[in-house]
N, CA, C and O atoms as a GROMACS GRO file, in nm:
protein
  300
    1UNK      N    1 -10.277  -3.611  13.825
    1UNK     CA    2 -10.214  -3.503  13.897
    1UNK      C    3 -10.289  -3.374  13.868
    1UNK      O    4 -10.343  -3.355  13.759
    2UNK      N    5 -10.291  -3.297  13.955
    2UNK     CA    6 -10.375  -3.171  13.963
    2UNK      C    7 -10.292  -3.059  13.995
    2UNK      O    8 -10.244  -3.056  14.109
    3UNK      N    9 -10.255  -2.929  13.883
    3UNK     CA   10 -10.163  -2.851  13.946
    3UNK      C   11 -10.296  -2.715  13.962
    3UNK      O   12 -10.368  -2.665  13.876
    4UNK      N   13 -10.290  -2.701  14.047
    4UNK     CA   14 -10.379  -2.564  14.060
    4UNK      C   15 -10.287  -2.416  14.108
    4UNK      O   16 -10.217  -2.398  14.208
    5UNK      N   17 -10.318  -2.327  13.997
    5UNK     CA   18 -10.299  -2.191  13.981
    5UNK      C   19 -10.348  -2.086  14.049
    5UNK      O   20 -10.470  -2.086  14.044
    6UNK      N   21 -10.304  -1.999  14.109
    6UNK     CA   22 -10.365  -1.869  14.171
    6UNK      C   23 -10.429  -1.820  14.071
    6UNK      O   24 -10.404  -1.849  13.955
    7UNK      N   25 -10.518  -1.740  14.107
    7UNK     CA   26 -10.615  -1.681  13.963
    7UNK      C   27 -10.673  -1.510  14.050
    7UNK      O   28 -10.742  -1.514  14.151
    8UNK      N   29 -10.642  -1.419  14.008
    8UNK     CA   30 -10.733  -1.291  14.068
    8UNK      C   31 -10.844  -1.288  14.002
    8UNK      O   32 -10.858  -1.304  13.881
    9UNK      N   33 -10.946  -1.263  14.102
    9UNK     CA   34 -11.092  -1.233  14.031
    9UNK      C   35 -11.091  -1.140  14.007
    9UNK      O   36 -11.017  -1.061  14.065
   10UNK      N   37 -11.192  -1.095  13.884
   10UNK     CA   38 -11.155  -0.942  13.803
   10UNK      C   39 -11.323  -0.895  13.728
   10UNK      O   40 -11.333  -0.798  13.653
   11UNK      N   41 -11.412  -0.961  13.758
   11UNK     CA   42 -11.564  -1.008  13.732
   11UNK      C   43 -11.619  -1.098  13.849
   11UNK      O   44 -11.581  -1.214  13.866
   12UNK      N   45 -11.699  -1.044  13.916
   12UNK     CA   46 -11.787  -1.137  13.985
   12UNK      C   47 -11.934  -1.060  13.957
   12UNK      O   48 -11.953  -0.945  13.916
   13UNK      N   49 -12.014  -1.147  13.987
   13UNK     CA   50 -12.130  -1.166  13.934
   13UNK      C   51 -12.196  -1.161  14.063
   13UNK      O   52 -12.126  -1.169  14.165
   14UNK      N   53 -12.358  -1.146  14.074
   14UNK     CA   54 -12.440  -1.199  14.177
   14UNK      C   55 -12.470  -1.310  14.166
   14UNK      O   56 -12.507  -1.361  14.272
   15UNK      N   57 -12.470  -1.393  14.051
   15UNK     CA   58 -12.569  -1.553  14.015
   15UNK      C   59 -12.369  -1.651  14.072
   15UNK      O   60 -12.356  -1.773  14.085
   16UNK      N   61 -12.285  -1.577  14.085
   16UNK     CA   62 -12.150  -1.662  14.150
   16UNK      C   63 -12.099  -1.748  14.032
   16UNK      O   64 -12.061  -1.865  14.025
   17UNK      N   65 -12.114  -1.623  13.920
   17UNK     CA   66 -12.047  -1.718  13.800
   17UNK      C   67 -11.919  -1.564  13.781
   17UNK      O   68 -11.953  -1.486  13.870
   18UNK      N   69 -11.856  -1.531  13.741
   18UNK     CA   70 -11.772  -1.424  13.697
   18UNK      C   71 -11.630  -1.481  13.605
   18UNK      O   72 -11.618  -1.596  13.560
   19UNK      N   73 -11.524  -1.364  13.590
   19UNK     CA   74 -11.424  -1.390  13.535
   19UNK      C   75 -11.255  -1.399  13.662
   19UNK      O   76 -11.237  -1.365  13.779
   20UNK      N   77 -11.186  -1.446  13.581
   20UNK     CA   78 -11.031  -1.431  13.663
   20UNK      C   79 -10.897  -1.416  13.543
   20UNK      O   80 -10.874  -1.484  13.444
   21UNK      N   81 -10.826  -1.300  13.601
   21UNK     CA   82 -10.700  -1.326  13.600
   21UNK      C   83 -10.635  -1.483  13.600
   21UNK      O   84 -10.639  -1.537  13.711
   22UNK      N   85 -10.573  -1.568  13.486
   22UNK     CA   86 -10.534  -1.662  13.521
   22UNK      C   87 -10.374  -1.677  13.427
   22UNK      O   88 -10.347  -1.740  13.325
   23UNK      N   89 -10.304  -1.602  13.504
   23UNK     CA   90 -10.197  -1.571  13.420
   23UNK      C   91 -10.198  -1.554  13.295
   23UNK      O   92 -10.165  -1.614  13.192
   24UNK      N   93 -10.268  -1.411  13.344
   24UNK     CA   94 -10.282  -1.320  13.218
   24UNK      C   95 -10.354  -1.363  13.109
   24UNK      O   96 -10.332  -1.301  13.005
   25UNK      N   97 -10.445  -1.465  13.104
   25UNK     CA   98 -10.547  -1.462  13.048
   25UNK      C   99 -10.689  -1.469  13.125
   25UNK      O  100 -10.701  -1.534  13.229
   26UNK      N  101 -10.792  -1.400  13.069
   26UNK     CA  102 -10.928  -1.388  13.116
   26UNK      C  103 -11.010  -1.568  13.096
   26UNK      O  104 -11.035  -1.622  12.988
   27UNK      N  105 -11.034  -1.623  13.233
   27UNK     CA  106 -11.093  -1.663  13.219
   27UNK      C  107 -11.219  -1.702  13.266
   27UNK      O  108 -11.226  -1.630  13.365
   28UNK      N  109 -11.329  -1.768  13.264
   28UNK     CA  110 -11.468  -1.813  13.305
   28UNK      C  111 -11.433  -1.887  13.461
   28UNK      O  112 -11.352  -1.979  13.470
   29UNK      N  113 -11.512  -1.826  13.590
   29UNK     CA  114 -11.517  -1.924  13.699
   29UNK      C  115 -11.638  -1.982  13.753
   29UNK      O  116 -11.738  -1.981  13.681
   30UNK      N  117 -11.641  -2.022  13.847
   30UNK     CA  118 -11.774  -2.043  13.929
   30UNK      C  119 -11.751  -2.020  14.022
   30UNK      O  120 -11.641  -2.072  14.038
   31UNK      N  121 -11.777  -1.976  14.106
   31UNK     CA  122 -11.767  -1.894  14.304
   31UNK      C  123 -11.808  -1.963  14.397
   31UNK      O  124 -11.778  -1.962  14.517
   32UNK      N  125 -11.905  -2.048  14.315
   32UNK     CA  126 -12.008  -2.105  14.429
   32UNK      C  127 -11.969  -2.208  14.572
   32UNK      O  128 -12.054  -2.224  14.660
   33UNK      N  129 -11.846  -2.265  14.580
   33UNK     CA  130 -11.780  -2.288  14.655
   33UNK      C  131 -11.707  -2.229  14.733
   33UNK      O  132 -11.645  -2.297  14.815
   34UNK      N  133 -11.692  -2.084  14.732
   34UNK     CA  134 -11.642  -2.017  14.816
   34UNK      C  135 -11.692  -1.867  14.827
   34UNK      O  136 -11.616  -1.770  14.829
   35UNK      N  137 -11.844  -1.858  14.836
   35UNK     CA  138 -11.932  -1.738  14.842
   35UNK      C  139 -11.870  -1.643  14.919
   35UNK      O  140 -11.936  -1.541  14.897
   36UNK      N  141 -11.764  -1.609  15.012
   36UNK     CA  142 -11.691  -1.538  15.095
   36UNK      C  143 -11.571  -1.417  14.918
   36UNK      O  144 -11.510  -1.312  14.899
   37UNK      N  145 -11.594  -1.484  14.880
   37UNK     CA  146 -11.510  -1.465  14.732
   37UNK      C  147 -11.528  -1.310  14.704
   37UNK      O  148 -11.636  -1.298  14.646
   38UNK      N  149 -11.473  -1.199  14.720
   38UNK     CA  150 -11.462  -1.045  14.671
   38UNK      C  151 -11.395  -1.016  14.534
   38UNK      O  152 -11.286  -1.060  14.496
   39UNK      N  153 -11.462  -0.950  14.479
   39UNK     CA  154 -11.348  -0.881  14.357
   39UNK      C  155 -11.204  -0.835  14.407
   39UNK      O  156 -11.179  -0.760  14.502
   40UNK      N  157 -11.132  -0.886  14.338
   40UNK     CA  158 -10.979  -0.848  14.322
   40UNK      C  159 -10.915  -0.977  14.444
   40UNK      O  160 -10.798  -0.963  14.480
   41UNK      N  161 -10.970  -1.058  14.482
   41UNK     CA  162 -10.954  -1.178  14.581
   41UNK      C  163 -10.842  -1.253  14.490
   41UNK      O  164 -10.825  -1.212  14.375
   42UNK      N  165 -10.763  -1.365  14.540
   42UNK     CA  166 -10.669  -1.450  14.519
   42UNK      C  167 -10.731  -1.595  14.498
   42UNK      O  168 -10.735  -1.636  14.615
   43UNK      N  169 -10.786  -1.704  14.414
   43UNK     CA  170 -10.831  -1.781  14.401
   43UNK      C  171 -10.738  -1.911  14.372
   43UNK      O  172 -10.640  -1.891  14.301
   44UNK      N  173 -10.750  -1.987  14.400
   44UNK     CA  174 -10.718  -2.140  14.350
   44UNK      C  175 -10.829  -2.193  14.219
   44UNK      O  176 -10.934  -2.232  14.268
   45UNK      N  177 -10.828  -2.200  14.107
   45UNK     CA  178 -10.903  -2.243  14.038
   45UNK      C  179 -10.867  -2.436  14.012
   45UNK      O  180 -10.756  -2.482  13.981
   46UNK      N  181 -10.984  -2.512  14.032
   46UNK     CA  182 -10.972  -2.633  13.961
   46UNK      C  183 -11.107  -2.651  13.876
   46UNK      O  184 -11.216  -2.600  13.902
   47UNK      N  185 -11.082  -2.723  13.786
   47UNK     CA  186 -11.166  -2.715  13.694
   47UNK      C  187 -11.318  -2.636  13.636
   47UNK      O  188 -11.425  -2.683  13.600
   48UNK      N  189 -11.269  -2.503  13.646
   48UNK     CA  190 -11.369  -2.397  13.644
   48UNK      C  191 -11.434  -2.338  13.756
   48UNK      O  192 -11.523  -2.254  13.753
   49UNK      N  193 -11.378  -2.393  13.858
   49UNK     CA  194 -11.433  -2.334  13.996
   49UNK      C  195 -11.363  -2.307  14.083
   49UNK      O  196 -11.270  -2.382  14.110
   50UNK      N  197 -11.384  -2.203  14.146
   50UNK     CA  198 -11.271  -2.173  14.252
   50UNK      C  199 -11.311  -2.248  14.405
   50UNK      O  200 -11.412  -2.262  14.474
   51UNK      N  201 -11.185  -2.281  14.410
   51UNK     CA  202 -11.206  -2.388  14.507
   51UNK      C  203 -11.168  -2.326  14.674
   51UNK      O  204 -11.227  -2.361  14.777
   52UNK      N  205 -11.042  -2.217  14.662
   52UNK     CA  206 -10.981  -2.164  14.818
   52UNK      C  207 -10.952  -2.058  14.791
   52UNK      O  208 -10.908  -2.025  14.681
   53UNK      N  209 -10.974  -1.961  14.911
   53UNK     CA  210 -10.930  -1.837  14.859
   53UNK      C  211 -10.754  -1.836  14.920
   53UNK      O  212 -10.711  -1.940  14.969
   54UNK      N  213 -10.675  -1.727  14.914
   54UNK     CA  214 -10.514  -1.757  14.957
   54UNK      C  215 -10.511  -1.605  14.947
   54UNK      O  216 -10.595  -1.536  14.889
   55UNK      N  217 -10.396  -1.561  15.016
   55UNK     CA  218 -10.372  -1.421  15.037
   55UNK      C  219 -10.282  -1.401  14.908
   55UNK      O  220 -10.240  -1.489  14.833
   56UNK      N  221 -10.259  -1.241  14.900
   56UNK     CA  222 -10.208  -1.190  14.785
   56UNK      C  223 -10.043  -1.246  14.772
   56UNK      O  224  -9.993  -1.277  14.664
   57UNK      N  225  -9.984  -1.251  14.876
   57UNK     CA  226  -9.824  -1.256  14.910
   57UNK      C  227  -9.818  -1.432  14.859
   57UNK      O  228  -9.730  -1.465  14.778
   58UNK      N  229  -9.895  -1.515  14.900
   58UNK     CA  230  -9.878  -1.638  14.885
   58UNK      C  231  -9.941  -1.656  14.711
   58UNK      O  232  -9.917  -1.757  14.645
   59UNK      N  233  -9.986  -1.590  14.682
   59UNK     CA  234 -10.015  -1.611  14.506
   59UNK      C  235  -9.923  -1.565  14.436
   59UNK      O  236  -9.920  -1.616  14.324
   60UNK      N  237  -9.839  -1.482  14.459
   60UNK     CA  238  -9.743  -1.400  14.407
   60UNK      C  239  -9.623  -1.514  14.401
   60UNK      O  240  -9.575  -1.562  14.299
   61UNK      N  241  -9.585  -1.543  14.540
   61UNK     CA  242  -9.507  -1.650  14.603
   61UNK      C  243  -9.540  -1.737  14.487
   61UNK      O  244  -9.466  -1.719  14.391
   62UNK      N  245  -9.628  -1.821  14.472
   62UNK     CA  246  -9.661  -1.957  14.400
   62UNK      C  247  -9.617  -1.922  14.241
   62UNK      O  248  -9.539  -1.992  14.177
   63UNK      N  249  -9.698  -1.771  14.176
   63UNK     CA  250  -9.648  -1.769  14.047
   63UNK      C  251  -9.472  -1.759  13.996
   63UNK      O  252  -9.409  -1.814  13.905
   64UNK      N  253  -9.447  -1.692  14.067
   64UNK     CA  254  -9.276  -1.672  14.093
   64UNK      C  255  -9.233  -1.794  14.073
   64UNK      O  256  -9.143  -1.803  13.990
   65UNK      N  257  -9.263  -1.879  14.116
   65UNK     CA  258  -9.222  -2.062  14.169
   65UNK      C  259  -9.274  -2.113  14.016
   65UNK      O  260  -9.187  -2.163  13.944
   66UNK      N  261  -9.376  -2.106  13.978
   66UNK     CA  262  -9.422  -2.166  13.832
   66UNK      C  263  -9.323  -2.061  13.738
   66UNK      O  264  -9.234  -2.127  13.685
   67UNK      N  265  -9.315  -1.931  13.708
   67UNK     CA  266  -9.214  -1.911  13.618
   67UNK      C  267  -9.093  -1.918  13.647
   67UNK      O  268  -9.024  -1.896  13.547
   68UNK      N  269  -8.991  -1.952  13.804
   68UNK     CA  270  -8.881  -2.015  13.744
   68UNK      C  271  -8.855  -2.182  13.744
   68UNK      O  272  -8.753  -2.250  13.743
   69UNK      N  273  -8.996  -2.210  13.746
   69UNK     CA  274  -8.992  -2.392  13.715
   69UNK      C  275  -8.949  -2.365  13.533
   69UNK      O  276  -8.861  -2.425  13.472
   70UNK      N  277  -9.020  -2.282  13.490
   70UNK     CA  278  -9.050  -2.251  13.321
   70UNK      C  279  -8.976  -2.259  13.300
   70UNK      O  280  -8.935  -2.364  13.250
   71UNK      N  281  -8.887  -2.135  13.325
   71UNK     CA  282  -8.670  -2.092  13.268
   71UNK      C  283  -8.589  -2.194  13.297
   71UNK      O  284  -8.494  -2.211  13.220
   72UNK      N  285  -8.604  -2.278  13.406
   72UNK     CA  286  -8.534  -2.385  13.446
   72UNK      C  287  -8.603  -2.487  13.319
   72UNK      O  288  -8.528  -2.506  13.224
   73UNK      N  289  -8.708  -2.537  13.314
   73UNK     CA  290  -8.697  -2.617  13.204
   73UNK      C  291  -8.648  -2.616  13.035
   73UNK      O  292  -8.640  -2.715  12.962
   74UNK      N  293  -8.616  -2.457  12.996
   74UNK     CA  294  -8.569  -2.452  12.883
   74UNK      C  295  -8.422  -2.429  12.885
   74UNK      O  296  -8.364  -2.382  12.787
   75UNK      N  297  -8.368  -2.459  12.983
   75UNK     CA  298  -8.224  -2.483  12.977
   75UNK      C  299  -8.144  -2.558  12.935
   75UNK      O  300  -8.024  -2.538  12.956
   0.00000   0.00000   0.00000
């Protein structure tokens, strides 16, 4: 199973390696699959690479949905 996360880019690079927002931690991407990719963009990350870009409203949407999956599970 594959859960993939919205991630904001927050570092991009020219060589299409940079950093992301990945709930709130900084981490390492690769671009190279989606060269259309801007700083401050909405990403899907799977395994170190960003795979789709997604608008801001629908990343927001998705994290909302993962933290009240969270609260619901420590109930």
């Amino acid at each position: 199973m594959c859960l993939a996360v919205p991630a904001k880019i927050t570092r991009l690079e020219d060589s299409g390696q940079g950093t992301v927002d990945y709930m709130g931690s900084e981490v390492n991407a690769n671009f190279s699959l989606v060269p259309q990719a801007r700083l401050g963009d909405w990403v899907i990350i799977h395994a170190g690479f960003a795979i789709s870009l997604l608008d801001e409203e629908e990343a927001r949407e998705t994290l909302q949905l993962f933290k009240e999956m969270g609260a619901a599970s420590r109930r």
